[in-house]
C-alpha positions as CSV (number, residue, x, y, z in Angstrom):
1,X,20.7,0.9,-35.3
2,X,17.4,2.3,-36.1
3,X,13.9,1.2,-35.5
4,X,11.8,1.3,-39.3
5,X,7.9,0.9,-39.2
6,X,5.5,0.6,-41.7
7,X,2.2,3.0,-41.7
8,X,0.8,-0.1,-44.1
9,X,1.1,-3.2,-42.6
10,X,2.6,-2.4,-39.5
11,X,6.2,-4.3,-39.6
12,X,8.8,-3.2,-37.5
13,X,12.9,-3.9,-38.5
14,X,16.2,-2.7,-36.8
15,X,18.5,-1.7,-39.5
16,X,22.0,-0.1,-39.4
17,X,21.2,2.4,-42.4
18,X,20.6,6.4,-42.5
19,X,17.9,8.1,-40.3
20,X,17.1,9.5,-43.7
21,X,17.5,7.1,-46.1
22,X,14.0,5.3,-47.8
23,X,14.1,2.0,-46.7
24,X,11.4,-0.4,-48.9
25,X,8.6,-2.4,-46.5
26,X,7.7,-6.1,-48.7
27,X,4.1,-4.8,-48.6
28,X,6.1,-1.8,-51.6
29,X,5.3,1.3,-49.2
30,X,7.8,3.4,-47.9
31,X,8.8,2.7,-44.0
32,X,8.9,5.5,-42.0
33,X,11.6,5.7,-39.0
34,X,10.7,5.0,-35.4
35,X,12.1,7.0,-32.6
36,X,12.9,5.0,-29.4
37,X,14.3,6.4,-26.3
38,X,18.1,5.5,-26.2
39,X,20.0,3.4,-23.5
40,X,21.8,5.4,-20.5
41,X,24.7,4.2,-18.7
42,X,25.7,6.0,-16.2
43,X,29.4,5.4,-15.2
44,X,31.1,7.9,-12.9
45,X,30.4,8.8,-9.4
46,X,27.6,11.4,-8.6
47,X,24.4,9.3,-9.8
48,X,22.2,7.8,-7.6
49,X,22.3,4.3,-10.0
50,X,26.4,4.5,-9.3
51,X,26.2,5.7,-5.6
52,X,23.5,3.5,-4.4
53,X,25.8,0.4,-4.5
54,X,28.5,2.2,-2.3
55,X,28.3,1.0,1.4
56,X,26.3,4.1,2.9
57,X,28.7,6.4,5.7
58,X,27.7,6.8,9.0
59,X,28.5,9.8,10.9
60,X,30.0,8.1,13.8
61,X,32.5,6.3,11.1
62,X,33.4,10.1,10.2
63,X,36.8,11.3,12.1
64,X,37.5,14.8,10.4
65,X,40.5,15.2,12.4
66,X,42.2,11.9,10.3
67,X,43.6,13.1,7.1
């Protein structure tokens, strides 16, 4: 999906076309596309947003001579 503005009139639409493709505003000007910062998901371990919601270790819980 891609956000299209018009330098005319101002309307904004999402459309599922080409990045490159002329896409008509109803004022008859051309719109131009708008770039908009994508969505991140982060889904493995390593990332603060993922390992924040792990229950934290505490050193005393730490036996390194269990395997």
């Amino acid at each position: 999906m891609f956000v299209f503005r018009c330098r005319n009139c101002g309307r904004e639409i999402e459309l599922s076309a080409l990045p490159n493709a002329p896409v008509p505003c109803v004022c008859g000007k051309e719109m131009i596309r708008k770039f908009t910062v994508p969505n991140i998901h982060y889904r493995g371990s390593g990332f603060y947003s993922t390992d924040k919601l792990l229950t934290p270790v505490k050193p005393e819980d730490y036996d390194p001579m269990v395997d």
